[in-house]
Backbone as a chain_set.jsonl record, in Angstrom:
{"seq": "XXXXXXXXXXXXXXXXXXXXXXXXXXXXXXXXXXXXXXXXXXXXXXXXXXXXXXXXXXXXXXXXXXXXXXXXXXXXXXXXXXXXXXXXXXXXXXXXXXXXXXXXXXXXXXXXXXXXXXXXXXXXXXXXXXXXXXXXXXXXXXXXXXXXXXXXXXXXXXXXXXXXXXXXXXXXXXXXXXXXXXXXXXXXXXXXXXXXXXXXXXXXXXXXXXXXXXXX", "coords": {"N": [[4.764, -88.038, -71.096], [5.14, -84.962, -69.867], [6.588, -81.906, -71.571], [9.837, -80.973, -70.243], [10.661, -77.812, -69.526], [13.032, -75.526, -70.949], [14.699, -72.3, -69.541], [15.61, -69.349, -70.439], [17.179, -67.057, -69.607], [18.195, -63.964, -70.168], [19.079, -60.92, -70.947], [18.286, -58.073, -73.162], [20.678, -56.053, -73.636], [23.28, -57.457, -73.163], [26.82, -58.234, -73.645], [27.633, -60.801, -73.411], [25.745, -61.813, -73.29], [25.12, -61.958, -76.463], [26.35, -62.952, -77.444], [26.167, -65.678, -76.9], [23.89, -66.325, -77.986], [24.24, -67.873, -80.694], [24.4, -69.891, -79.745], [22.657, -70.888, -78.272], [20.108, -70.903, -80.077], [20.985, -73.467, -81.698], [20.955, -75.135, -79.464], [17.841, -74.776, -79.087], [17.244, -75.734, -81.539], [18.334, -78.484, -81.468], [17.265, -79.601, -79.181], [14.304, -79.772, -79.502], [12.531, -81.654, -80.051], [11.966, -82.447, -77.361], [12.171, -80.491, -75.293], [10.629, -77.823, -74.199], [11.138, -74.157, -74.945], [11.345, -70.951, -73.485], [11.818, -67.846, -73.027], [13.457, -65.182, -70.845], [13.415, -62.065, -70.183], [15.818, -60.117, -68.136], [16.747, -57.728, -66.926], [19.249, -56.308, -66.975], [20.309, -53.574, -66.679], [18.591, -51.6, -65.155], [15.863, -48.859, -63.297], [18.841, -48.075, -60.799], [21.3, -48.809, -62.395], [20.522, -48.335, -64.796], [22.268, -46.193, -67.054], [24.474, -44.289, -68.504], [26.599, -45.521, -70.908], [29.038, -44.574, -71.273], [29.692, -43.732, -68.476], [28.491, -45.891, -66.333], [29.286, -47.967, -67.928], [31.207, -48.219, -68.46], [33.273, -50.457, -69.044], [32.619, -52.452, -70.884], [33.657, -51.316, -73.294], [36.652, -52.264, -73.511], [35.344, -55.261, -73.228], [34.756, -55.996, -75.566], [36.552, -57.385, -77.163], [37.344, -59.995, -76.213], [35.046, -61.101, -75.464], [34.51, -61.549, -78.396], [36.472, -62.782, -78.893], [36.234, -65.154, -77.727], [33.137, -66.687, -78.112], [32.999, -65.798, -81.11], [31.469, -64.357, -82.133], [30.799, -61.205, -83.804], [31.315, -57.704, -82.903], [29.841, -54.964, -84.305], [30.932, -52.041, -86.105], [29.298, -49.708, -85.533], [28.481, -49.745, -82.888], [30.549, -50.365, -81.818], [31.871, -47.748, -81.986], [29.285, -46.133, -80.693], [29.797, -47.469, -78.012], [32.349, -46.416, -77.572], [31.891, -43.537, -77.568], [30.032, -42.907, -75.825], [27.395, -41.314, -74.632], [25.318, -43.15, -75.103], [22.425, -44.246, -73.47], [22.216, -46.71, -71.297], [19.905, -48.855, -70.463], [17.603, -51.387, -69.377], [14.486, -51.891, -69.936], [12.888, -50.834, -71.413], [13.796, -52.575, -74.054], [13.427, -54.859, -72.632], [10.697, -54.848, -72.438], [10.027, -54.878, -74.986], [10.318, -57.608, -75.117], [8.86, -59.023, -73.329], [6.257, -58.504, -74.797], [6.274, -59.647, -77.052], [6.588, -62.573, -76.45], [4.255, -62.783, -75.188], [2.317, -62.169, -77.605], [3.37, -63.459, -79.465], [4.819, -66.454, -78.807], [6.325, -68.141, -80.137], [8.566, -67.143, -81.398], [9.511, -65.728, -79.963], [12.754, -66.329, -79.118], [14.266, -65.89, -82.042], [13.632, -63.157, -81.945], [14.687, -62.02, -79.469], [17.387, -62.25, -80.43], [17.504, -61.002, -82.945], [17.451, -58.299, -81.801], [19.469, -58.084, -80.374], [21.016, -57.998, -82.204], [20.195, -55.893, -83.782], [21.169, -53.567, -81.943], [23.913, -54.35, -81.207], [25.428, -55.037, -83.57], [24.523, -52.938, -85.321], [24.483, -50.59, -84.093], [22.123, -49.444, -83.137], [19.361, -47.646, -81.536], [18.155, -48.986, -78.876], [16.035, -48.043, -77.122], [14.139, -46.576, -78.5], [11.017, -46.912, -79.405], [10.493, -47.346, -82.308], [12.582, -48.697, -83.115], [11.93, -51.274, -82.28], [9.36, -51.701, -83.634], [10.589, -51.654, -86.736], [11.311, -54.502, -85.888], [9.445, -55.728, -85.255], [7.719, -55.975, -87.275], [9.271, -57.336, -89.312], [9.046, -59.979, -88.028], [6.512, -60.066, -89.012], [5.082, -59.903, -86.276], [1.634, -58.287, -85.425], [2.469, -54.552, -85.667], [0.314, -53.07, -84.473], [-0.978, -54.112, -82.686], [0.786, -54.742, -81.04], [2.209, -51.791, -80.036], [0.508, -51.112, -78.444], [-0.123, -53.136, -76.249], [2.596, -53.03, -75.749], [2.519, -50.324, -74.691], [1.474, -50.449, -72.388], [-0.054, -50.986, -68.639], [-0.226, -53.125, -67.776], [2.126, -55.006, -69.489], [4.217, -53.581, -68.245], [4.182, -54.6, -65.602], [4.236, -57.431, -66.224], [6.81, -57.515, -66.948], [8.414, -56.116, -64.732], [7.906, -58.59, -63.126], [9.236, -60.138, -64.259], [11.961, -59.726, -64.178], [12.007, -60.07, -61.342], [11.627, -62.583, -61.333], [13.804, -63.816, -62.263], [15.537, -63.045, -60.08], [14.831, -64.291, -57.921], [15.183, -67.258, -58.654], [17.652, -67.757, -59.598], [18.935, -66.92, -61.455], [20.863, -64.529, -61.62], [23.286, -63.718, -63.137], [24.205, -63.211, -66.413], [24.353, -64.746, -69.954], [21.721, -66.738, -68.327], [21.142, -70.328, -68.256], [17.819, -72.429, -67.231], [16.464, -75.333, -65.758], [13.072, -76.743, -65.828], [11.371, -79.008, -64.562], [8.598, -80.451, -64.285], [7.34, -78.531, -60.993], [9.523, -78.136, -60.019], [12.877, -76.318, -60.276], [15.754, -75.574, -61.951], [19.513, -74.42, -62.229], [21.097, -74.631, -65.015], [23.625, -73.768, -66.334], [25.285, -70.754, -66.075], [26.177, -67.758, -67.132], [28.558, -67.438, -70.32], [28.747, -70.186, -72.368], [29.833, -72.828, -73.882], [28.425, -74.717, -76.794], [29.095, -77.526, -77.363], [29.205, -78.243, -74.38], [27.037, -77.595, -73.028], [25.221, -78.884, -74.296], [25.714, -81.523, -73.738], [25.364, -81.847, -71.691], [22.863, -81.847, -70.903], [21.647, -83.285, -71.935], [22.176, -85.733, -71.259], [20.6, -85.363, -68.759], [17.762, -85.384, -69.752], [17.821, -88.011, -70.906], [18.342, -89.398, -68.707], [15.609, -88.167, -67.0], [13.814, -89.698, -69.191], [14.443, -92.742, -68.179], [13.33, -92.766, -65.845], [10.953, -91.839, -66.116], [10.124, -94.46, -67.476]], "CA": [[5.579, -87.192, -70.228], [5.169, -83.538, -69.788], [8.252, -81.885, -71.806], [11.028, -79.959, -69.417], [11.066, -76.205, -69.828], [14.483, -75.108, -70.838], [14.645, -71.03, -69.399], [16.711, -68.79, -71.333], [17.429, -65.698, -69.192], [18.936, -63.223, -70.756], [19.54, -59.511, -71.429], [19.27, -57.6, -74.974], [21.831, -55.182, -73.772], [24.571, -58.128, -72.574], [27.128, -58.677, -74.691], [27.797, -61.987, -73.541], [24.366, -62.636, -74.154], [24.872, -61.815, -78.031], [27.555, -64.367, -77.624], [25.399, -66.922, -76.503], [22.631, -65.992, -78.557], [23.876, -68.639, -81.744], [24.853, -71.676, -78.925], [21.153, -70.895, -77.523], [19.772, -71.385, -81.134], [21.548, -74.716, -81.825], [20.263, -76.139, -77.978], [16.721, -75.072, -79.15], [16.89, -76.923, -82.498], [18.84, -80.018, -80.867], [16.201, -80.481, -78.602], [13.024, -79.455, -80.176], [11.883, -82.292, -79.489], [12.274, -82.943, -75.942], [11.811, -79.462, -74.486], [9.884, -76.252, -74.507], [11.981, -73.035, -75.187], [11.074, -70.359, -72.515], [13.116, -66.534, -72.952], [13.159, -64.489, -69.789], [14.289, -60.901, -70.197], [16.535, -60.28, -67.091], [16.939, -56.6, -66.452], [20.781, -55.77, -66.823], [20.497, -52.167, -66.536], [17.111, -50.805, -64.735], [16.798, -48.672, -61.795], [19.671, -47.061, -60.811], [21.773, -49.41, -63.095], [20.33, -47.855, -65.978], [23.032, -45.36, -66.875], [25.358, -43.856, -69.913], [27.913, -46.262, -71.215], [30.519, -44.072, -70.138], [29.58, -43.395, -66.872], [28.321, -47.136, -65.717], [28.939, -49.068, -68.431], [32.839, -48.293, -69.761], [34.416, -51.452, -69.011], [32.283, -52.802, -71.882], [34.784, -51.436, -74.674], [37.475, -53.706, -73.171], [35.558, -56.607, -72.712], [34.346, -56.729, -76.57], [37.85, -58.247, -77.958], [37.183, -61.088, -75.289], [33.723, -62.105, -76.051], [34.425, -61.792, -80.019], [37.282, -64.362, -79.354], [35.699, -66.231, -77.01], [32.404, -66.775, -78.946], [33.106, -66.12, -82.327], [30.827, -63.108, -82.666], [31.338, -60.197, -84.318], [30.388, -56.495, -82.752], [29.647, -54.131, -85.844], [31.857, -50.488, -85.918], [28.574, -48.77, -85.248], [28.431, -50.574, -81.756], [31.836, -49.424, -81.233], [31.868, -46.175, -81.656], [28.659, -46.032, -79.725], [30.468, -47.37, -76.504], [33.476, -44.985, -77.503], [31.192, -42.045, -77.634], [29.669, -43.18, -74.069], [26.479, -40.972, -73.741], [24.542, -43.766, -74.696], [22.006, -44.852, -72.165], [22.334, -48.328, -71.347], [18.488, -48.998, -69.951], [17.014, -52.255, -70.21], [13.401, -51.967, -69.604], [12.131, -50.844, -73.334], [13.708, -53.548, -74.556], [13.177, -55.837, -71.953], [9.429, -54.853, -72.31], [9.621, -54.989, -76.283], [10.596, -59.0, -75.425], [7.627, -59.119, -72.966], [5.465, -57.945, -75.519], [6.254, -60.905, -77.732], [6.868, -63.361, -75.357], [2.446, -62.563, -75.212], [1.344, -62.143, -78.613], [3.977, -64.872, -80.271], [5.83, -67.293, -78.479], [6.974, -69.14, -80.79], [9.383, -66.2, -82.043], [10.649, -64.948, -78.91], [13.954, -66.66, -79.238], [14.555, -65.398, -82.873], [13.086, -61.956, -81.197], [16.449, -61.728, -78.814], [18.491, -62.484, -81.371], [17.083, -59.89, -83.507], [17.186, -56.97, -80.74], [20.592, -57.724, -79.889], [22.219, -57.519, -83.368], [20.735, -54.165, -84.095], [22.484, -53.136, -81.422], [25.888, -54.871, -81.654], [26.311, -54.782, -84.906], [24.298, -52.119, -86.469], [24.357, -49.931, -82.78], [20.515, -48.515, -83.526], [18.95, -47.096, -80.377], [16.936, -50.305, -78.177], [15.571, -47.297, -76.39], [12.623, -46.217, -79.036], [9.667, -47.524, -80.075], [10.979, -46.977, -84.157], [13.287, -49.65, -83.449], [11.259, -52.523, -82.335], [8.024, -51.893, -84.774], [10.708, -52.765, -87.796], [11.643, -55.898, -85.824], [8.137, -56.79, -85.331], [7.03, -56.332, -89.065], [10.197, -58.346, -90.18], [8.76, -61.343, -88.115], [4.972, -60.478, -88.961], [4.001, -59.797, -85.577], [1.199, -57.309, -85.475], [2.932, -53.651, -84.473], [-0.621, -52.22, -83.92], [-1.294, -54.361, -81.617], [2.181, -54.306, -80.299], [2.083, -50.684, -79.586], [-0.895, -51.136, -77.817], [0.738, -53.936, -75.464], [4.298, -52.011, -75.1], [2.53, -48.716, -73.866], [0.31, -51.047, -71.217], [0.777, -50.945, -67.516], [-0.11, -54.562, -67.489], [2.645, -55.413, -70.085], [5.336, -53.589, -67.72], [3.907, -55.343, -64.245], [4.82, -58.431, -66.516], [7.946, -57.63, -67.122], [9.231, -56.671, -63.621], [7.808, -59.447, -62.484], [10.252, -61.26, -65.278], [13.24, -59.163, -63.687], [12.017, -60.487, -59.759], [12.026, -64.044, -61.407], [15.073, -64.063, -62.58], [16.602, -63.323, -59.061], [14.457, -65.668, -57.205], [15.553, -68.254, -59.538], [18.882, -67.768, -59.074], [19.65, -65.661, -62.745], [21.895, -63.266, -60.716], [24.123, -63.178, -64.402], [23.132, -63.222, -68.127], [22.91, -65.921, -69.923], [21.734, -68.421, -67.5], [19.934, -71.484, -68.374], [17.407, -73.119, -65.906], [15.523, -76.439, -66.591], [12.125, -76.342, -65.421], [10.952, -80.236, -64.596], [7.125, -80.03, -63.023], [7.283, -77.284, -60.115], [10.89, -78.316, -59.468], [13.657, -75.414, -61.669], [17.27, -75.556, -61.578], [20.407, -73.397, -62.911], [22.036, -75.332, -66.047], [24.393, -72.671, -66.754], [25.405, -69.5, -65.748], [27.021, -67.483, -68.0], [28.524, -68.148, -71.807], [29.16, -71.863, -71.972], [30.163, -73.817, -75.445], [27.263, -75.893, -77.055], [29.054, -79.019, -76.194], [29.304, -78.53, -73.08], [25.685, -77.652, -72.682], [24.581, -79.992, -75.176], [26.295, -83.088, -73.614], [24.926, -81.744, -69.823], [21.467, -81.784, -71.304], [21.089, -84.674, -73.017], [21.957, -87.071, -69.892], [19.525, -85.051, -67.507], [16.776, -85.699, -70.543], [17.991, -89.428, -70.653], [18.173, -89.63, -66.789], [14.152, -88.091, -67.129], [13.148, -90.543, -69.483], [14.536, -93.783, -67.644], [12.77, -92.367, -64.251], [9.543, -91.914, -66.771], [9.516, -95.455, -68.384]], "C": [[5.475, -85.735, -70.677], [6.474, -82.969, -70.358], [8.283, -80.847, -70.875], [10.583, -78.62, -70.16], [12.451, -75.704, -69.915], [14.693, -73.242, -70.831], [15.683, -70.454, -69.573], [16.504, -67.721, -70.952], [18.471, -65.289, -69.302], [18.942, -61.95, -70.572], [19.635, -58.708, -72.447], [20.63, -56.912, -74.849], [23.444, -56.135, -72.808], [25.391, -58.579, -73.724], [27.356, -60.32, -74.755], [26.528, -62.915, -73.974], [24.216, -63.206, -75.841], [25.974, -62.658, -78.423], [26.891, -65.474, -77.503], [24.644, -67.251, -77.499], [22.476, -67.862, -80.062], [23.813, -70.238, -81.039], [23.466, -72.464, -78.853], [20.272, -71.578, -78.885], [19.66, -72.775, -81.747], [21.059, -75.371, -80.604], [18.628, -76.048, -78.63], [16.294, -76.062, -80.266], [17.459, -78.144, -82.444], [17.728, -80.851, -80.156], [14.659, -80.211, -78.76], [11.816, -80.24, -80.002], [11.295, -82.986, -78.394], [12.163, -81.984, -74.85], [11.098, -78.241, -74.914], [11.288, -75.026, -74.499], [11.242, -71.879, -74.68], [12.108, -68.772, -72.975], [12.431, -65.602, -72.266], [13.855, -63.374, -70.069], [14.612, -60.402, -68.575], [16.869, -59.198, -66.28], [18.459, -55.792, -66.299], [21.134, -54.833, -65.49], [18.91, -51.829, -66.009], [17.649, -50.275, -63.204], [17.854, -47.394, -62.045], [21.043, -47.56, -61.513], [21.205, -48.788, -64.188], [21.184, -46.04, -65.991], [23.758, -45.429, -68.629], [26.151, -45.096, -69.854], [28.874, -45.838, -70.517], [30.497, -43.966, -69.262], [29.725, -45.306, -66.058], [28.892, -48.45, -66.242], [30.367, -49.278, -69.078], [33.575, -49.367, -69.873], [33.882, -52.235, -70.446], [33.333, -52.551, -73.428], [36.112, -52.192, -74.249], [36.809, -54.548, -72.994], [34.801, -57.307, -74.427], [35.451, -57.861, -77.278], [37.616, -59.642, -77.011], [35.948, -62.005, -75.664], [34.065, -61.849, -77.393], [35.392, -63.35, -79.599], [36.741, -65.653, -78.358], [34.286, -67.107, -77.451], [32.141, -67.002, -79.667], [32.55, -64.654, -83.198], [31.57, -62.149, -83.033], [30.631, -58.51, -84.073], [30.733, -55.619, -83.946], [30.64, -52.972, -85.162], [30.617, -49.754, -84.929], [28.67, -48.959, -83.66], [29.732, -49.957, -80.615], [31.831, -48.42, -80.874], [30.418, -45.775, -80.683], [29.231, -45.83, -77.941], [31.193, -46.288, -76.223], [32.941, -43.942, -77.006], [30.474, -41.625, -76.064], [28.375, -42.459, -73.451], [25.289, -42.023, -73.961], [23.667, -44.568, -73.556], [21.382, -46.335, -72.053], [20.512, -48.507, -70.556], [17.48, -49.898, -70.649], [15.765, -52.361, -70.304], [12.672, -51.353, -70.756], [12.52, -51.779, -73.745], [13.338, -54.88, -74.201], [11.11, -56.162, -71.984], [8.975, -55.268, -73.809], [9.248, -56.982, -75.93], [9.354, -59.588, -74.733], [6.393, -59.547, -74.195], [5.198, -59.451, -76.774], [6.548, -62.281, -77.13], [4.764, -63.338, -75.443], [1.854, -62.89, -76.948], [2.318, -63.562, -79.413], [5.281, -65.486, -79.812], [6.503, -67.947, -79.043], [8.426, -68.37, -81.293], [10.196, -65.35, -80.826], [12.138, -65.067, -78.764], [14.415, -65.672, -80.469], [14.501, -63.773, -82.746], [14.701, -61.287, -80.44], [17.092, -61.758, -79.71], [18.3, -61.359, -82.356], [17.573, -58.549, -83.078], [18.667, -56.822, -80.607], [21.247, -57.554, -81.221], [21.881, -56.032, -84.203], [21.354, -53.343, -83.566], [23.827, -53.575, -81.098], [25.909, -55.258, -82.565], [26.163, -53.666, -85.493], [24.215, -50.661, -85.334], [23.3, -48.488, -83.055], [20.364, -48.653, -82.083], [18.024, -48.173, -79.707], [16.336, -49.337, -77.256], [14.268, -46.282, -76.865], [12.079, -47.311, -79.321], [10.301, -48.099, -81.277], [11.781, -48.305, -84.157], [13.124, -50.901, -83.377], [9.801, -52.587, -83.222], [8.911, -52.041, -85.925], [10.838, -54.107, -87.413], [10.665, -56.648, -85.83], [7.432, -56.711, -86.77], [7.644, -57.12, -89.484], [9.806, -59.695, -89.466], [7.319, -61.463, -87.951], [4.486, -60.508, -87.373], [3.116, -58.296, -85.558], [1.199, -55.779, -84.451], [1.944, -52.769, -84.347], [-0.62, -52.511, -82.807], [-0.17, -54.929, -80.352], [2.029, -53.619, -79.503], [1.525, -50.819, -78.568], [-0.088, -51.768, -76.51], [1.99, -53.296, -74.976], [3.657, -51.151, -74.494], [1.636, -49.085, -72.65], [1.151, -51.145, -70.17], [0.713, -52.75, -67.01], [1.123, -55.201, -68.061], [4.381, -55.109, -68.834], [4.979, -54.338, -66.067], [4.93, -56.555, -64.803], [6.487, -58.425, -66.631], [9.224, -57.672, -66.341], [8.696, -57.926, -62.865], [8.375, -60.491, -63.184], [11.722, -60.707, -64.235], [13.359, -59.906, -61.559], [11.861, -62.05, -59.747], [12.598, -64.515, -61.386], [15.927, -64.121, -61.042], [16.392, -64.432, -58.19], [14.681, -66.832, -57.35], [17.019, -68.879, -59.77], [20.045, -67.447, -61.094], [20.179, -64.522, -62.447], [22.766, -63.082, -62.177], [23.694, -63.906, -65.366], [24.417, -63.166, -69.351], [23.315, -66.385, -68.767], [20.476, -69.189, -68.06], [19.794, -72.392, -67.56], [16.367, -74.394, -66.538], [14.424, -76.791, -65.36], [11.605, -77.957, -65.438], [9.47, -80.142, -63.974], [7.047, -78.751, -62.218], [9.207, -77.115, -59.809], [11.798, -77.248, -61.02], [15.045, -75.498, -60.828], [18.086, -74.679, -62.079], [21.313, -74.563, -63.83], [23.49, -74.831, -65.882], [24.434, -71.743, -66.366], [26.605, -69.045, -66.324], [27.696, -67.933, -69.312], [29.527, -69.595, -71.558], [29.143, -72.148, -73.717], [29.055, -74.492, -75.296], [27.632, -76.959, -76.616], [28.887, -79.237, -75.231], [27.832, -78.692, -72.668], [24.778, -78.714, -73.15], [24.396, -81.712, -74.605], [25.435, -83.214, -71.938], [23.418, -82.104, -69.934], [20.825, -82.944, -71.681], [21.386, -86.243, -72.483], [20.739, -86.793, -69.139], [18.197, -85.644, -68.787], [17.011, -87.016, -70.365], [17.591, -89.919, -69.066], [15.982, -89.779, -67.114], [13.622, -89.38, -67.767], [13.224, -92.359, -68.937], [13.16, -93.824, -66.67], [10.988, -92.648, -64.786], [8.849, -93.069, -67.165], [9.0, -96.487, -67.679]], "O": [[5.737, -85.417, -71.837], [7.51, -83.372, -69.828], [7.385, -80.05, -70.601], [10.203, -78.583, -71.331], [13.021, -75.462, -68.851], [14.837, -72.72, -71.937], [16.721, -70.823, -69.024], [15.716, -67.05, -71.619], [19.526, -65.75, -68.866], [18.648, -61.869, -69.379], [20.759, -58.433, -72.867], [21.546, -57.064, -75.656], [24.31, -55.616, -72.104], [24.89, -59.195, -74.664], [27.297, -60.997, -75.782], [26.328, -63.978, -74.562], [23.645, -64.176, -76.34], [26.363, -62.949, -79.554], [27.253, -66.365, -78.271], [24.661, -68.399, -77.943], [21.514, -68.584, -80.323], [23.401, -71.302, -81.501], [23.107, -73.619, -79.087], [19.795, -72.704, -78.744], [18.619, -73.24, -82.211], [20.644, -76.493, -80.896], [18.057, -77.134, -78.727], [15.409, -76.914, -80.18], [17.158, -78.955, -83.319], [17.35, -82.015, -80.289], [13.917, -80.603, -77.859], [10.64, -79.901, -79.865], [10.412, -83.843, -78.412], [12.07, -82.35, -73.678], [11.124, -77.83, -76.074], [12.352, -75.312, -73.951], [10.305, -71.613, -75.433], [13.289, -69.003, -73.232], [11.328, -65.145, -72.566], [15.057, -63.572, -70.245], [13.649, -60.318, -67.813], [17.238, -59.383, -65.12], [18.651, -54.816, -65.574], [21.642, -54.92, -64.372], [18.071, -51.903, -66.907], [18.569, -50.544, -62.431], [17.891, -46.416, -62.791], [22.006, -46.824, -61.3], [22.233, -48.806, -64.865], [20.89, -45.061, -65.305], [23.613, -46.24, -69.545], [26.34, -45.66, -68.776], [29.458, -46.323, -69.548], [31.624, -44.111, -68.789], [30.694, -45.789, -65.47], [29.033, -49.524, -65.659], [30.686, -50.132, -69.904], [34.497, -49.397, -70.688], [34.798, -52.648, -71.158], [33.617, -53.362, -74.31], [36.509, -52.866, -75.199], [37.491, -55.295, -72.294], [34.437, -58.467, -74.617], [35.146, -58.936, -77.793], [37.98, -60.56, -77.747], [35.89, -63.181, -76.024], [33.029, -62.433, -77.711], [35.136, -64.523, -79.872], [36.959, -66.861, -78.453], [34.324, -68.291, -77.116], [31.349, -67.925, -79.86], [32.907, -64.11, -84.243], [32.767, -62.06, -82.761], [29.713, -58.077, -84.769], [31.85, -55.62, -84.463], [31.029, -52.982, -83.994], [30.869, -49.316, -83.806], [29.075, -47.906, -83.167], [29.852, -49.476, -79.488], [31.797, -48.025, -79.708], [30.682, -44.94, -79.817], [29.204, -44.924, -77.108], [31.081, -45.47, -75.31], [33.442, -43.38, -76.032], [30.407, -40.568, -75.437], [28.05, -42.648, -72.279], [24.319, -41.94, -73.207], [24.193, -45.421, -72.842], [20.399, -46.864, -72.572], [20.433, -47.467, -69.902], [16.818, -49.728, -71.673], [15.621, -53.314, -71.069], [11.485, -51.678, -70.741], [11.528, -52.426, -74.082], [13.029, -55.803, -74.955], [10.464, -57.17, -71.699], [7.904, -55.838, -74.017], [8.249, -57.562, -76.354], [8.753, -60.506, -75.292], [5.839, -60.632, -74.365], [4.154, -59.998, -77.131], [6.77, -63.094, -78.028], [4.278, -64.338, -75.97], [1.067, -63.781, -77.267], [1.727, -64.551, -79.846], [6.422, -65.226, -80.194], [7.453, -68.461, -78.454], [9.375, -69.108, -81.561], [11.171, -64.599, -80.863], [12.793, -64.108, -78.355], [14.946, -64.625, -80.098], [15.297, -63.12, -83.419], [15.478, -60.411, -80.82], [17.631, -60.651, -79.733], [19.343, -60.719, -82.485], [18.053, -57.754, -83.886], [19.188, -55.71, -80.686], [22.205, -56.782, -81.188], [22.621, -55.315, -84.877], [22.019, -52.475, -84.132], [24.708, -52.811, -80.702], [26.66, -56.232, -82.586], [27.082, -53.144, -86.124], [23.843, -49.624, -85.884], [23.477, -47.273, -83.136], [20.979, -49.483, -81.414], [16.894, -48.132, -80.193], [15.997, -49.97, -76.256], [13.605, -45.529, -76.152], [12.558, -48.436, -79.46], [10.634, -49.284, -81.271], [11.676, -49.022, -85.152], [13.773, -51.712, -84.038], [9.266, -53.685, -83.377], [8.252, -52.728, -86.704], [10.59, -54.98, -88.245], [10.639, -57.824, -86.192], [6.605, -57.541, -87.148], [7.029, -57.94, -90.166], [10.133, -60.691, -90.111], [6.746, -62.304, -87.26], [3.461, -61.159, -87.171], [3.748, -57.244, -85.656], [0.629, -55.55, -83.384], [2.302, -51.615, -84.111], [-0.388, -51.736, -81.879], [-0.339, -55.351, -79.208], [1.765, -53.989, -78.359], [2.197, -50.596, -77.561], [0.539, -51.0, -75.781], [2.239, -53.122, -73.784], [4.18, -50.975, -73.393], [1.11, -48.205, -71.969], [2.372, -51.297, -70.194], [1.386, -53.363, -66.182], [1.514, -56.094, -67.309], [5.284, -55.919, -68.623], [6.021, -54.536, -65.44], [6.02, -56.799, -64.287], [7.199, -59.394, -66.364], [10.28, -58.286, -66.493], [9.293, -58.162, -61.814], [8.133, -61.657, -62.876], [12.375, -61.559, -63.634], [14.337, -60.097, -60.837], [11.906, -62.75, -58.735], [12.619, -65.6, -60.805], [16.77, -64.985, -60.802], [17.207, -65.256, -57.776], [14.488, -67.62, -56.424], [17.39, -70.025, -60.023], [21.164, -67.678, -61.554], [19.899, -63.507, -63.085], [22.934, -61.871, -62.323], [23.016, -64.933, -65.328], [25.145, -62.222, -69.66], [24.419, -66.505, -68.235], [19.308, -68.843, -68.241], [20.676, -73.1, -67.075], [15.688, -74.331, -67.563], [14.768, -77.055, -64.207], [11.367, -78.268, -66.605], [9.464, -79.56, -62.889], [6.635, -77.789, -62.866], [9.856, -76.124, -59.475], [11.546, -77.329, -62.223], [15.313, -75.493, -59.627], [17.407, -73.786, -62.586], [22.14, -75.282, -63.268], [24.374, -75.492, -65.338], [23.282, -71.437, -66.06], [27.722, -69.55, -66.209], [27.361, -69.098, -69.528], [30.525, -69.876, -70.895], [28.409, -71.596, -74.537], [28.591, -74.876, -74.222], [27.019, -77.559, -75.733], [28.429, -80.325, -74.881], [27.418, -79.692, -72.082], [23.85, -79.262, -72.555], [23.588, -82.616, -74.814], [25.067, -84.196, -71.293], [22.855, -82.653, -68.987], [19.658, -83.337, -71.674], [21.082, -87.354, -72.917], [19.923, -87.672, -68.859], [17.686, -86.666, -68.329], [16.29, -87.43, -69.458], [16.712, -90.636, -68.588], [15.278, -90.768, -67.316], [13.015, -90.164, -67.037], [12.315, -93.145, -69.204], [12.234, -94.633, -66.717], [10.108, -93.299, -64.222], [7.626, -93.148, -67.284], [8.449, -97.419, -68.264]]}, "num_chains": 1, "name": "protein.A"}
């Protein structure tokens, strides 16, 4: 049997994403054996959605006390005062292209990749809007940031990427996270939005059972 695709569209710059981010972790090493692990970068902010914190994006400093307790996570000070300060420009398409970028040269790391991206900016609130900030993330997991570079500054690399952002809607990733399970040609919506591991865990692990009856 062909394994399921389990699609993990996301957002670096969502916070609920960076809530999700450890659930997502725990689903990929639950089922490791039983599915592929897929991460779609989703587009938040692009466009005319790409805007200052303060201007587009202010409701975000009220809605961190919510996802910390709802979650568990923890947004860093720097993060804070970022939002506070508000001229940051929320704009997902460097980072969304950094995830591209590895998503190509090493799949296997794209998960750990998100997870990466989003805690320099909610915790340590470093800029996802240079270069500088994804060539340390790609040395710290050994992928090569020559040939990174190279890939990030390509017009093929950003085709790929809106054509990750026109997947996501067709697909029915209208909000971030959503997880979609990919059976043959046939894709569905698991989830939408931050969901508890059990819950996901327990939803997952019938439809896999279900599959393998249908298979035997």
């Amino acid at each position: 049997m062909v394994k399921p695709i389990l699609v993990y569209a996301y957002d670096p710059l969502c916070g609920w994403c960076f809530g999700f981010h450890p659930v997502m972790e725990k689903l990929a090493d639950r089922f490791k054996e039983n599915l592929h692990i897929r991460v779609v970068p989703g587009g938040l902010a692009i466009d005319e959605n790409a805007q200052a914190i303060g201007e587009g994006y202010s409701y975000i400093r009220g809605a961190i006390p919510q996802v910390e307790k709802t979650t568990g996570v923890e947004f860093g000070e720097n993060f804070k005062l970022l939002a506070e300060e508000g001229s940051y420009l929320y704009n997902s398409e460097p980072s969304c292209t950094a995830q591209t970028v590895v998503n190509e040269l090493a799949p296997e790391k794209a998960l750990s990749f998100a997870g990466k991206m989003q805690e320099v900016i909610f915790k340590h609130g470093k800029n996802l809007n240079r270069w500088e900030t994804f060539a340390e993330l790609f040395d710290e997991l050994s992928v090569d940031t020559t040939e990174a570079k190279k890939l990030y500054q390509s017009e093929s690399i950003k085709r790929k990427t809106w054509k990750n952002f026109e997947w996501c809607k067709n697909n029915g990733a209208s909000a971030f996270p959503t997880l979609l399970l990919k059976i043959g040609e046939e894709i569905g919506v698991i989830s939408r939005g931050y969901r508890p591991y059990d819950t996901i865990e327990s939803h997952l692990h019938h439809i896999i059972r279900n599959i393998e009856k249908i298979s035997s």
